[in-house]
C-alpha positions in Angstrom: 25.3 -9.9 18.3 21.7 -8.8 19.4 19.5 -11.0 21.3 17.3 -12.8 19.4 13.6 -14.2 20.2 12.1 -17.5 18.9 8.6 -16.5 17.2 6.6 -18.1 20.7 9.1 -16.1 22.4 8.7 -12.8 20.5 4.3 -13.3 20.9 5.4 -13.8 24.7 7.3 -10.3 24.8 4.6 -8.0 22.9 1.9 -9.4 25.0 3.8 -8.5 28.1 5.0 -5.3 27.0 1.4 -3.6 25.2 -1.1 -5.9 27.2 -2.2 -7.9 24.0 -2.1 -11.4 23.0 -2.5 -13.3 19.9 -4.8 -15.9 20.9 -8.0 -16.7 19.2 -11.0 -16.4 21.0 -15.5 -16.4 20.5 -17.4 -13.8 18.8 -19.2 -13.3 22.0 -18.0 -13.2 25.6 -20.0 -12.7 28.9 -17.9 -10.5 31.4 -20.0 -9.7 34.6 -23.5 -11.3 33.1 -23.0 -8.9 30.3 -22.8 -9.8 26.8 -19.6 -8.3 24.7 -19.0 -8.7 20.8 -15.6 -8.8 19.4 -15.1 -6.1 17.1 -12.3 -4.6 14.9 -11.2 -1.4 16.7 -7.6 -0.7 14.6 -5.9 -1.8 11.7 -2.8 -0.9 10.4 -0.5 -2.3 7.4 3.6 -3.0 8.4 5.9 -3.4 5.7 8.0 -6.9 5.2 10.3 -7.3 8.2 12.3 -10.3 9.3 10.3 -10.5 12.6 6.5 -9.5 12.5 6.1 -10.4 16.4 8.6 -8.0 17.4 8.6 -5.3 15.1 4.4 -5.0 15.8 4.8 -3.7 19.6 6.0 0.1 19.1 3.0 0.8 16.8 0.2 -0.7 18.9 1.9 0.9 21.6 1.8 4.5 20.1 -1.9 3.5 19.0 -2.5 2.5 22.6 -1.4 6.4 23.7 -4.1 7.9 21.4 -7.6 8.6 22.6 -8.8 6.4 20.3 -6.6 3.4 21.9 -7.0 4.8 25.6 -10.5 5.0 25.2 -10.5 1.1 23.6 -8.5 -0.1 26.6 -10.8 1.7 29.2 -14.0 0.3 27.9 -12.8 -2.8 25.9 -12.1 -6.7 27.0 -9.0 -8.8 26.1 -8.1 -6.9 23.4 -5.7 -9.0 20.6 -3.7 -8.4 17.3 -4.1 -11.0 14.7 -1.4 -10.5 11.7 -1.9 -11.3 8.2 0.3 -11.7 5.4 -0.3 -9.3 2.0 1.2 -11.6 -0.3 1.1 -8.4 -2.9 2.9 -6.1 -1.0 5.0 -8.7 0.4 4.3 -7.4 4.3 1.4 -7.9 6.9 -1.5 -6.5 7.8 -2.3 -6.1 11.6 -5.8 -6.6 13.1 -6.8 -5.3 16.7 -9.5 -6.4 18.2 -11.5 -5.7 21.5 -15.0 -7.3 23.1 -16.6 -4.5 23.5 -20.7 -3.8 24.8 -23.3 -2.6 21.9 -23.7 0.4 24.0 -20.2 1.2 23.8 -19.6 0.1 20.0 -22.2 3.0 19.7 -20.6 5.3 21.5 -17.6 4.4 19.8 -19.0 5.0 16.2 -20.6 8.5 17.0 -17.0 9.3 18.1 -15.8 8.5 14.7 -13.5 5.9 15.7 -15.1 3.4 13.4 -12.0 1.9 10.8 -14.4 0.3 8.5 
């Protein structure tokens, strides 16, 4: 029989493995007297699965191997994933977020990163 995680477990084990965690944090952050907003840099929707927590790592991982996601973890701060059910489609919808500098949320528009 596999090994199975507890849900605290399972947020414990995606942190480690893609460098994200799940906690909540301010709009604004000041890193180095600097002033960083938190913005939505990914989304992406993941059908119903008996655990979210664990099933969630290989696709932020593969996002994370993309220029778009290499170029949010060079110039980013504590990025996160915040999940959210879709009680229509009966699955979750998965939310990463960076604090990231005006200057480089620029940047990163004119690159045509932008997901809204």
């Amino acid at each position: 029989m596999a090994n199975r995680f507890s849900n605290e477990q399972a947020r414990y084990y995606v942190s480690d493995k893609v460098g994200m965690s799940t906690k909540s944090t301010q709009k604004y952050q000041v890193y180095d007297n600097e002033v960083y907003e938190r913005r939505i840099v990914h989304r992406f929707r993941m059908g119903d699965v008996e655990d979210p927590d664990l099933y969630v790592a290989q696709p932020i991982y593969e996002w994370q191997q993309t220029e778009h996601g290499k170029w949010v973890m060079e110039h980013g701060k504590d990025p996160q994933y915040h999940m959210h059910m879709e009680p229509v489609t009966y699955g979750y919808q998965i939310i990463i977020t960076s604090h990231i500098k005006p200057k480089h949320w620029t940047e990163y528009v004119l690159r045509g990163y932008y997901v809204d």
